[in-house]
Every structure is written in C-alpha cells, then in structure tokens.
N, C-alpha and C positions, 0 to 999 in steps of 0.2 A: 315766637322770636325772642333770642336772649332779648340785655338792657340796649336798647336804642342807640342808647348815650354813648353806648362803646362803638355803634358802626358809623362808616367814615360816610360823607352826603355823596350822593354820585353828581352833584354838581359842581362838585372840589375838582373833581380829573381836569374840565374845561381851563378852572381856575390854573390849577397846576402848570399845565401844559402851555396855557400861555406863559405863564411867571411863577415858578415854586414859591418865589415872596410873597408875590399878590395871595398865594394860596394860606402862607401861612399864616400873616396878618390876617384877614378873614376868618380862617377856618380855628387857627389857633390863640391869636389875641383877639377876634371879633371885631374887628376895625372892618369898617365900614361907610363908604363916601358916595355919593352920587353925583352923574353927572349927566350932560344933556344924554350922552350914548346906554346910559343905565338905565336914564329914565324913561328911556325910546323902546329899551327892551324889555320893560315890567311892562307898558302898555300892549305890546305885542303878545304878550305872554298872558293877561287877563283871558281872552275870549280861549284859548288854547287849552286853559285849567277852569273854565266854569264845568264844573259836574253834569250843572242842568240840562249841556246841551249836549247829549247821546243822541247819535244818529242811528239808524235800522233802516236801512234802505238794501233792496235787493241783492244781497250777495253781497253786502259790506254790512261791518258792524264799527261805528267810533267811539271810541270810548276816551273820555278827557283824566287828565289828572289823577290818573291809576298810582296807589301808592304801593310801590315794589320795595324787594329788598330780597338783596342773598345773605345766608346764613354763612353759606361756604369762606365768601369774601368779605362777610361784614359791611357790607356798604347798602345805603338806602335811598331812596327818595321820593318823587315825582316824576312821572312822565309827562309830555305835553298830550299825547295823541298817541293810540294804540289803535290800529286798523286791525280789524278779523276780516278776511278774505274769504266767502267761500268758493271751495274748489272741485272740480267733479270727483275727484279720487283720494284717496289717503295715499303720501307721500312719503315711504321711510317715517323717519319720527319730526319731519316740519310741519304736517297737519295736525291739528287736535279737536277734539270734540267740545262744544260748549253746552253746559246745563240749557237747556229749553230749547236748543235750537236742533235742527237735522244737519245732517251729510259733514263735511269735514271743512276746518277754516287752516288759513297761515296767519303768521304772525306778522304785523309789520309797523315796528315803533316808527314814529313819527318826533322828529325835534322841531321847533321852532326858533329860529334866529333872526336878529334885528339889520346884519348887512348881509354880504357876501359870499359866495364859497372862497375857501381861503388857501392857501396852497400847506399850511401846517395841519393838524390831524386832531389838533384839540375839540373840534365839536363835531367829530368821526367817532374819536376815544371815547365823548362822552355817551353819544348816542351805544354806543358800542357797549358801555357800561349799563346801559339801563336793557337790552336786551340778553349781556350776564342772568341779569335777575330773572326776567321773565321767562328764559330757557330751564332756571332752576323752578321757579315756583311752576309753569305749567308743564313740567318734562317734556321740554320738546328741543327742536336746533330753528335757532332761525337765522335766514342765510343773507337777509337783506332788511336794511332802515333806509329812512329817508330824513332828510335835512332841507326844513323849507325855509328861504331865506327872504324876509319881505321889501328889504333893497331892489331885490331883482325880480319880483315875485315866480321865485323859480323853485323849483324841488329838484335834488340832487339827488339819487340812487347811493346807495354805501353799502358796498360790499360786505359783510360782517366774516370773515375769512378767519381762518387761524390765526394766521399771522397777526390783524387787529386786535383777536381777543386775546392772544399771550401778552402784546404786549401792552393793552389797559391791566390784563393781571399784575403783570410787573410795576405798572407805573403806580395803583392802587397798594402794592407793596411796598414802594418806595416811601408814599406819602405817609403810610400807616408807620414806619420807623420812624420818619420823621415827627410827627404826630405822639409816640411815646416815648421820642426822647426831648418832647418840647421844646422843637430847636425850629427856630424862624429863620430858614433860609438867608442869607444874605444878600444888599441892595444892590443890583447891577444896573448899571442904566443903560438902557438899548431904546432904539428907536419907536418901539412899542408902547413904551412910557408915556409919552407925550398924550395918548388917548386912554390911559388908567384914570379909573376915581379914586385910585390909592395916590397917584403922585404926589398930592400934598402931604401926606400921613410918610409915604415909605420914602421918600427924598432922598432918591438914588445919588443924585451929584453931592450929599455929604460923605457915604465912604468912598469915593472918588479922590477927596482931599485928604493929605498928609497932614500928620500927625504935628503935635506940636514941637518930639523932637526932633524928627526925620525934617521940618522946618527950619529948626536952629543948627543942625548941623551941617544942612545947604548953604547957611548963610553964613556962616564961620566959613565954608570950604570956598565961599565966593570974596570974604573980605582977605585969607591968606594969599 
C-alpha cells in the first residue's frame, strides 16, 4: 500500500456527512472534544475491535477490527465486525473462498453505533465505505451491510446498491479536494450542533454575527 499518510480514514465520510466542519476540524486541524455521546460511543466500540474475540461457529466466521483500505480511492481504516457467511453455492462474484476453510462464504460488514437508525445516510455511506475496500482487497461484490445500533438494540439491513457506492465515491472525492486544498469548511449552525463535541471549539453562532463594519454602517443608516 503507498504512504498511509496520503489516504483519507473512512471514518471522515460519517464525519462529513453529518457536518463537512466537524470533518475538517478533526480530520484537518485535529481538533478534538468529548462528550457524554462520544464517550458512550468509544465504550460501544471497545468490545466490537478487541481482536481477541474471533468467533468460528458453524457456518459463520466474525472477525473484529479488520484493517482495510482501497488503493483505488485512498481511504483506510477499521472495521467494527466482518461476518463470512457460509453458503451452499458460489454466487457470481459475492462468494469467495477463505484460506483453511471449505465451500464458499459472503461478505457481510457489520458497523456499530451508539443511538438510532437515522433518516440521513451518513453511517450507511460509512458503512458503505468500508465495504469499497473489502470488495477491492478480496475481489468480490458485496451487496448488503448491516448497522447495529445499541439505543435500540436493533440491526438495520443496508442495501449496498450502486447508487450508495457512487455516491460515498463522490462524497470521498469531495473531501479529498477539500483535504488538499486545506480549506475548513465553514461554521453553519443547524440544529445538529447542539449534540457535537466540536461546538465549543467550531462556535457556529460567531460567523452568524456581523462584521464590525456592516455594524456601524446599520447604525449610522438608523441614527439618519
């Protein structure tokens, strides 16, 4: 794999997609805050990436904390949870064979989340993003992930369709200009905000306020 350094994390899309600021702070200036909802989700996230615990049981294989990465798109990371399926037949190119094992498995990444399913796509896109990779490093197509979410303790089925993967491509290209043109999004405050560990650092309601001369020239236009 080229230098690292140059591929973008695949944990940035999430970032993004909620807030391209929260993304660039983080990803670009390394700003970094925690808060009760961050801190709820590294705890969630511990047992998901211990390595130790690989499961083998009949006709599933789990694997934790699988570190991926596309060459193609530059982007790298972690996974929470990688399922191998096996299945009685080989399938076009969604089954593939694994070193020491028999007959044919699928692919099925697994994310980990701290609330809800959400009606926006950002932890779809991300999951979405880590299945990119793992389509490239094992040549294969995988056509479904899942999103478990511990609020509800529910798993959510996600389609992985074209449609998704063009457009994590696109959104991964987006960030990537962004990223070398070293430009930090600008602060919008949207209702969103209120539940960031950025809000103290990215303090949307200052570019909200006018300027010091667009101030004095209200006031002159209100004392004529």
């Amino acid at each position: 794999m080229d230098d690292e350094n140059t591929y973008l994390l695949i944990s940035g899309i999430q970032h993004y997609v909620f807030c391209p600021r929260q993304w660039g702070l983080i990803h670009e200036e390394n700003q970094w805050d925690e808060n009760l909802l961050t801190a709820q989700g590294s705890l969630i996230h511990e047992r998901a990436h211990n390595e130790s615990l690989r499961e083998h049981t009949h006709g599933k294989i789990i694997e934790r904390s699988l570190r991926v990465h596309s060459e193609t798109l530059k982007i790298t990371g972690n996974t929470d949870v990688v399922e191998f399926r096996q299945v009685a037949e080989q399938t076009g190119n969604s089954t593939i064979s694994l070193p020491g094992e028999t007959g044919y498995w699928e692919v099925l990444p697994v994310e980990y989340k701290r609330g809800k399913s959400k009606t926006h796509d950002a932890d779809r896109l991300q999951l979405c993003a880590q299945a990119l990779c793992l389509e490239e490093m094992l040549c294969c197509s995988i056509e479904y992930g899942a999103l478990y979410y511990n609020q509800t303790h529910s798993r959510e089925l996600v389609s992985l369709d074209s449609a998704l993967k063009e457009r994590a491509i696109t959104i991964l290209e987006e960030m990537r200009r962004l990223l070398e043109r070293k430009r930090v999004p600008k602060a919008r405050a949207r209702s969103v905000c209120k539940s960031c560990s950025l809000s103290g650092i990215c303090l949307p309601s200052l570019d909200q306020r006018e300027s010091a001369s667009t101030y004095m020239q209200r006031r002159l236009k209100e004392i004529q």
